[in-house]
C-alpha positions as CSV (number, residue, x, y, z in Angstrom):
1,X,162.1,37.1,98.1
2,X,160.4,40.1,96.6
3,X,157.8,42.5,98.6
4,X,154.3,41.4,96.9
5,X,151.6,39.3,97.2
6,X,150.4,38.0,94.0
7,X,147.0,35.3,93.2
8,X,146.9,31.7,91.0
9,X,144.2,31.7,88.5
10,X,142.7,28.8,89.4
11,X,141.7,25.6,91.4
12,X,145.3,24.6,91.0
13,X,148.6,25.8,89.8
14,X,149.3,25.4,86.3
15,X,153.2,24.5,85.2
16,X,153.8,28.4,84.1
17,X,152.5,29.7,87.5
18,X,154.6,27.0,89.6
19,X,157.7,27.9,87.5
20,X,157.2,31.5,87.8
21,X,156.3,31.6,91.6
22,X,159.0,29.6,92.6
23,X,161.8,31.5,90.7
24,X,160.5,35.1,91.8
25,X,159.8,34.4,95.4
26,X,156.8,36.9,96.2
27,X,156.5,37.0,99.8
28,X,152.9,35.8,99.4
29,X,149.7,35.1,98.0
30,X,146.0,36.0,98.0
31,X,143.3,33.5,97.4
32,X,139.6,34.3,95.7
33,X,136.8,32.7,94.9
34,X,138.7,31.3,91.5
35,X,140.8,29.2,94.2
36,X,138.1,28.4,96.2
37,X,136.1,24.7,95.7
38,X,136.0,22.5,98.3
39,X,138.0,21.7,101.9
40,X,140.2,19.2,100.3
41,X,141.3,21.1,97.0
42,X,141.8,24.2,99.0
43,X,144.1,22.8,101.7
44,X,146.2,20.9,98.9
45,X,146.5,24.6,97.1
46,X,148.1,25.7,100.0
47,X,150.0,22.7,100.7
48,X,151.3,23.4,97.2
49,X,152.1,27.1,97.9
50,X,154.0,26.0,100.6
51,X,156.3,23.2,99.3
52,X,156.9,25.3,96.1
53,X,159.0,28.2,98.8
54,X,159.9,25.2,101.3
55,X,158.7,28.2,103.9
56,X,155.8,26.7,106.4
57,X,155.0,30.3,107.3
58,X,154.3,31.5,103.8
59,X,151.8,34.4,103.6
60,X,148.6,32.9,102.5
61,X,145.7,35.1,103.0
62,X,142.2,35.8,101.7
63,X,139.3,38.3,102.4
64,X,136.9,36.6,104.2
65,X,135.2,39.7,106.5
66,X,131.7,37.5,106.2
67,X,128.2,39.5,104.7
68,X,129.2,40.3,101.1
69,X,132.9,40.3,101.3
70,X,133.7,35.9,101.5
71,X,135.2,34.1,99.0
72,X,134.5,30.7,100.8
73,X,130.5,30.1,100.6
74,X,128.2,28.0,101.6
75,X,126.9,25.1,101.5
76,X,130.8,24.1,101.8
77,X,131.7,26.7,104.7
78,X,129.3,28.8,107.1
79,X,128.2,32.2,106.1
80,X,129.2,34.7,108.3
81,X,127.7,38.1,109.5
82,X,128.6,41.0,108.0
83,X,130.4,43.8,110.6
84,X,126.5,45.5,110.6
85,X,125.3,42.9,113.0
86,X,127.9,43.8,115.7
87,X,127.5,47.4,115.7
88,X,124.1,46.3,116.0
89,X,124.3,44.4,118.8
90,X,126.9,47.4,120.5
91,X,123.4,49.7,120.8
92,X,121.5,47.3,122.7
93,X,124.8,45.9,124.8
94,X,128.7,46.7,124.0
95,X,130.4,44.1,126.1
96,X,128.0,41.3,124.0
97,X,128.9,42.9,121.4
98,X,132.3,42.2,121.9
99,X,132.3,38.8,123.0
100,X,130.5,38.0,120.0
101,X,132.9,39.7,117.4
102,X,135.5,37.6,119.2
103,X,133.5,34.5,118.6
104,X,133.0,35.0,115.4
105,X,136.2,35.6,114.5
106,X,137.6,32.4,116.3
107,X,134.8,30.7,114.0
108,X,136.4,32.8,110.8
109,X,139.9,31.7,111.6
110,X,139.0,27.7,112.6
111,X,137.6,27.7,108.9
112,X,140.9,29.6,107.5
113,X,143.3,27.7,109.3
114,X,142.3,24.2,108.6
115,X,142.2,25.4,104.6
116,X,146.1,26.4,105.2
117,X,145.5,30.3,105.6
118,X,147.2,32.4,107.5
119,X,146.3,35.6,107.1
120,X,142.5,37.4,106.8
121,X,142.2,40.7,105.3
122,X,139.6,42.2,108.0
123,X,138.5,43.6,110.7
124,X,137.7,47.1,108.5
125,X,138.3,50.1,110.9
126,X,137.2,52.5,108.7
127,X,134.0,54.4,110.4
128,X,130.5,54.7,108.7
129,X,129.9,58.0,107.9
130,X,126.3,59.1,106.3
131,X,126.5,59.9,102.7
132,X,129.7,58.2,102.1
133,X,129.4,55.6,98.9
134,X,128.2,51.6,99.8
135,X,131.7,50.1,99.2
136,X,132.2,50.4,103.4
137,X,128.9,50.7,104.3
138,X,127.6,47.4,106.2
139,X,131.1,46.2,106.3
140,X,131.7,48.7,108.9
141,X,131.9,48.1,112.9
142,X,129.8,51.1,113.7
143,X,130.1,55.3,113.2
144,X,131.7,55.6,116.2
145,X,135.7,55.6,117.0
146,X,135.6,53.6,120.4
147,X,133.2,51.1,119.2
148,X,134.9,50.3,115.9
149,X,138.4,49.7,117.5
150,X,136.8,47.6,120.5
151,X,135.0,45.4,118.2
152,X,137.9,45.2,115.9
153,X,140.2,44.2,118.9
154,X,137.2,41.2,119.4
155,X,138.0,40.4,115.8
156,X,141.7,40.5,115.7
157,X,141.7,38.5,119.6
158,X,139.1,35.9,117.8
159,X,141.5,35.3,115.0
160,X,144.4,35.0,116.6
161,X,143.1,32.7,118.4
162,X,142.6,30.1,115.7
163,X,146.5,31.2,115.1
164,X,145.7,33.7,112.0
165,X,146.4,37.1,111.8
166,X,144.3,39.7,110.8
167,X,144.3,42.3,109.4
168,X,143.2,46.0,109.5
169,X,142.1,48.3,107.5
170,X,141.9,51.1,105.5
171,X,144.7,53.2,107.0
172,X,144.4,56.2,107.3
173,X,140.4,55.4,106.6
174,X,138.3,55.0,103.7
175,X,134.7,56.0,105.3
176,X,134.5,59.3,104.1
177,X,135.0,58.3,100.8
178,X,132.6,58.7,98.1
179,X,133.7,56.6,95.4
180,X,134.2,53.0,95.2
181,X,138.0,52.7,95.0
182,X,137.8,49.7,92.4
183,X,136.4,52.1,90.1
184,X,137.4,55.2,90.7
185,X,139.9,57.4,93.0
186,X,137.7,58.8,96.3
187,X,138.8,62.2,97.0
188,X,137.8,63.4,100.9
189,X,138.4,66.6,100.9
190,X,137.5,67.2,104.6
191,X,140.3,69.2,106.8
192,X,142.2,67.8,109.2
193,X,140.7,68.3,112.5
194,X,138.0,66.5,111.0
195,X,139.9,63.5,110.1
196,X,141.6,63.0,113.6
197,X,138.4,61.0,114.3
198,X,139.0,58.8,111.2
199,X,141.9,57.9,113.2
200,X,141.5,56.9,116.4
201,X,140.5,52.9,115.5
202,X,144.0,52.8,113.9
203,X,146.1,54.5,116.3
204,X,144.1,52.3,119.2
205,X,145.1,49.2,117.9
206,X,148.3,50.2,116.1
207,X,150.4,47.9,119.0
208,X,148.1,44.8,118.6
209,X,147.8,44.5,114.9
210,X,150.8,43.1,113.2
211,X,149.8,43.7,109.6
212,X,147.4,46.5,108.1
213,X,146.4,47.8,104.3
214,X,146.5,51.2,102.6
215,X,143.5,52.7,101.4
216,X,143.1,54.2,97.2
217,X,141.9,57.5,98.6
218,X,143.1,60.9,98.3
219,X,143.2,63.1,101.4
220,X,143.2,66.8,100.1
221,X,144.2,68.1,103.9
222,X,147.2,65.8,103.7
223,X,148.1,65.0,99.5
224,X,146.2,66.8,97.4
225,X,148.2,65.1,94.5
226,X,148.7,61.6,95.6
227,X,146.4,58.8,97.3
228,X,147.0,57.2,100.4
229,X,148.8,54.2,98.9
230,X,151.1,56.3,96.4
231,X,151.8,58.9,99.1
232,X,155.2,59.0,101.4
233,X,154.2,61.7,103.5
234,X,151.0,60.1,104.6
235,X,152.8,56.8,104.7
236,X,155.5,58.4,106.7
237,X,153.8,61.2,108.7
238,X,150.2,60.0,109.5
239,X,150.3,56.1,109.3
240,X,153.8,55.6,110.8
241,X,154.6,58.4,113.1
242,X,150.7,60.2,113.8
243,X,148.5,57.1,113.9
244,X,152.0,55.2,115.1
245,X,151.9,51.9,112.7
246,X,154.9,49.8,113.2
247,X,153.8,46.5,111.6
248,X,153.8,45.3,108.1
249,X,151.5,47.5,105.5
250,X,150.1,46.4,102.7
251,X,149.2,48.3,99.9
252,X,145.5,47.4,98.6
253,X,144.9,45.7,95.3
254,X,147.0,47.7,92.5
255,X,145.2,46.6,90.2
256,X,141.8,49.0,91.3
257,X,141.1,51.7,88.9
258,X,141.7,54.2,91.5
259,X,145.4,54.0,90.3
260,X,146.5,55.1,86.9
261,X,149.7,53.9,84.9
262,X,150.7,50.1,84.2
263,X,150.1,47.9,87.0
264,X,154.2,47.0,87.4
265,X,154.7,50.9,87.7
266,X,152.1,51.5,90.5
267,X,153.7,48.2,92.2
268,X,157.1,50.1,92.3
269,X,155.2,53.5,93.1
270,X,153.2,51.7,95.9
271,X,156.5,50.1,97.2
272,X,158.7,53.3,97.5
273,X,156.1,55.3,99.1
274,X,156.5,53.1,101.7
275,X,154.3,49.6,101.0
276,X,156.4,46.9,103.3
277,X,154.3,44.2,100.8
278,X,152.5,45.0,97.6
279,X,148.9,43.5,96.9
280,X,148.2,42.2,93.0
281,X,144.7,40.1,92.7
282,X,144.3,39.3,89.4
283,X,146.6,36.6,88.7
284,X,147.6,38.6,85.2
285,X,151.0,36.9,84.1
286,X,152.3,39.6,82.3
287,X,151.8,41.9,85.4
288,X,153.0,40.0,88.0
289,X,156.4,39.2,85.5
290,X,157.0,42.9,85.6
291,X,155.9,43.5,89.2
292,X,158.6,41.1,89.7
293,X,160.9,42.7,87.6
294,X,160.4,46.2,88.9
295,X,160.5,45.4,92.2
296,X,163.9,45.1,95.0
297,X,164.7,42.1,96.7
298,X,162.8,42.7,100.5
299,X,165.0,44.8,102.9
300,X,166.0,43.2,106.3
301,X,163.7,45.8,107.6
302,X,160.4,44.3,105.9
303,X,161.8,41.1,106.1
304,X,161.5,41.5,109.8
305,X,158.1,42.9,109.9
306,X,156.9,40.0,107.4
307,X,158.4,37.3,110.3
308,X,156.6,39.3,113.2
309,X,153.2,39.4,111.0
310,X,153.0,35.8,110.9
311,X,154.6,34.6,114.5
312,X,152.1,32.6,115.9
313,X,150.1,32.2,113.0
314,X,149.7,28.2,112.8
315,X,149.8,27.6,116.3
316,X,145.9,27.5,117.5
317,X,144.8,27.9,121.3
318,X,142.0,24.9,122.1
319,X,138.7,25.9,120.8
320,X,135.5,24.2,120.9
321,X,133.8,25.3,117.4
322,X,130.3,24.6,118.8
323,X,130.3,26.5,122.0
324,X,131.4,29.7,119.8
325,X,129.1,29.1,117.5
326,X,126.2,28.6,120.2
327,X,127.3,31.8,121.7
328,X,128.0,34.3,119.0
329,X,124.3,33.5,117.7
330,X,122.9,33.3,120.9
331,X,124.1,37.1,121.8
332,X,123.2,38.0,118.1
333,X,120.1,37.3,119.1
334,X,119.8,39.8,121.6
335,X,116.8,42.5,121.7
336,X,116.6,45.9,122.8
């Protein structure tokens, strides 16, 4: 098995893309609206992802946050919320706030799970901050520490749930940032004491979240060479050891213009900076070929952290999709 997550191109998986998945055994893949018709062709994708590696707890994830960010839309699948309408709610009456977040991500993770998904690529802990570029904005849980990482506790607790892991993200934060990291490379060039506040979601949650994703940004106070994802010492020394991150990371897409050089070399870059698991979208043949290439066989070490990431991921608690639904728009419907 080799450390990265790589994307079919389509509906279904064409006889190059089974031949190639199955002989270089990437620990995973990412799904996008180019995978995404209906309920039945999407669960027998997944099906077929998972008889291809004979492994039933095959990382299979997607971004579905809800607002902007879903790849499974309506009129098949509900439309959900952006993170805006909780950190709405959290002005007029936290603890509702809460309860809906968790409702709504037990709703998310019903939708995911039935599709064959394990894994969601949310709840964003990265805190709004005025001026900052749009990419965060209304995706963010609020502009304030404690409130982001309660309502992205809700969000992780909702999801789990429906037995799939979330995920968070950006470490060590992508809120300051005033580029949009598809495009370009953010520089934050704010010192350090300042960015102790960036954070505090992480390092609240770092023991309940199993898996969590890099962010393209360059921190002057901490690299002023390298980004966040590219980076050992702020892989090593503020996600690991100062925000205290023992779970699997995941390095963002490499494939975001925020990274210069071939997309193989930043895959080998991203992985010995410290990347458990290393994120390619675009379903590009000749990248993922020398991604696998480049690329080591996965350590025991992330090997272990990939089988604690998706324990109990398949396994749903009892849920009754109505009552959450009832009550996550009921309290979103709260006044001040």
């Amino acid at each position: 098995m080799i450390p990265a997550i790589f994307s079919p191109a389509g509906l279904t998986l064409s006889a190059d893309e089974r031949a190639f998945f199955r002989d270089a055994d990437p620990a995973g893949y990412i799904l996008f609206g180019r995978n995404v018709a209906d309920r039945d062709q999407l669960r027998a994708l997944t099906d077929e992802l998972r008889a291809l590696h004979g492994r039933d707890r095959l990382l299979v994830s997607i971004d579905q946050e809800g607002g902007r960010v879903a790849r499974m839309k309506p009129p098949v699948w509900d439309a959900y919320p952006a993170g805006q309408a909780f950190a709405d709610l959290w002005q007029v009456a936290a603890s509702s706030a809460i309860e809906a977040a968790r409702c709504n991500g037990a709703l998310l993770g019903l939708d995911l799970a039935e599709a064959g998904i394990n894994v969601d690529y949310t709840p964003l802990l990265d805190i709004r901050r005025p001026g900052a570029h749009d990419v965060i904005g209304d995706r963010a849980l609020g502009d304030e520490p404690l409130q982001v990482a309660a309502l992205g506790r809700a969000v992780l607790d909702g999801l789990a749930a429906a037995g799939v892991a979330g995920c968070i993200k950006h470490l060590p934060g992508h809120g300051r940032a005033g580029a949009d990291s598809h495009k370009e490379l953010p520089t934050v060039t704010a010192p350090e004491a300042e960015l102790e506040s960036d954070l505090q979601p992480f390092r609240t949650l770092a023991a309940r979240a199993k898996i969590a994703m890099t962010a393209h940004v360059r921190y002057t106070a901490w690299d002023d060479a390298l980004p966040g994802t590219l980076s050992p010492h702020i892989i090593d020394h503020i996600i690991r050891r100062r925000i205290g991150f023992a779970g699997l990371l995941l390095s963002d897409d490499i494939d975001m213009q925020a990274l210069n050089g071939a997309v193989p070399e930043r895959a080998v870059a991203a992985h010995a900076a410290g990347c458990d698991l290393v994120l390619n979208c675009w379903a590009k043949m000749d990248d993922m070929i020398g991604i696998a290439r480049g690329l080591p066989a996965m350590d025991e070490g992330r090997l272990a952290r990939l089988d604690a990431a998706l324990a109990g991921t398949g396994t749903p608690e009892p849920l009754d999709r109505a009552h959450l639904l009832f009550t996550r728009d009921a309290l979103l419907r709260i006044e001040a």
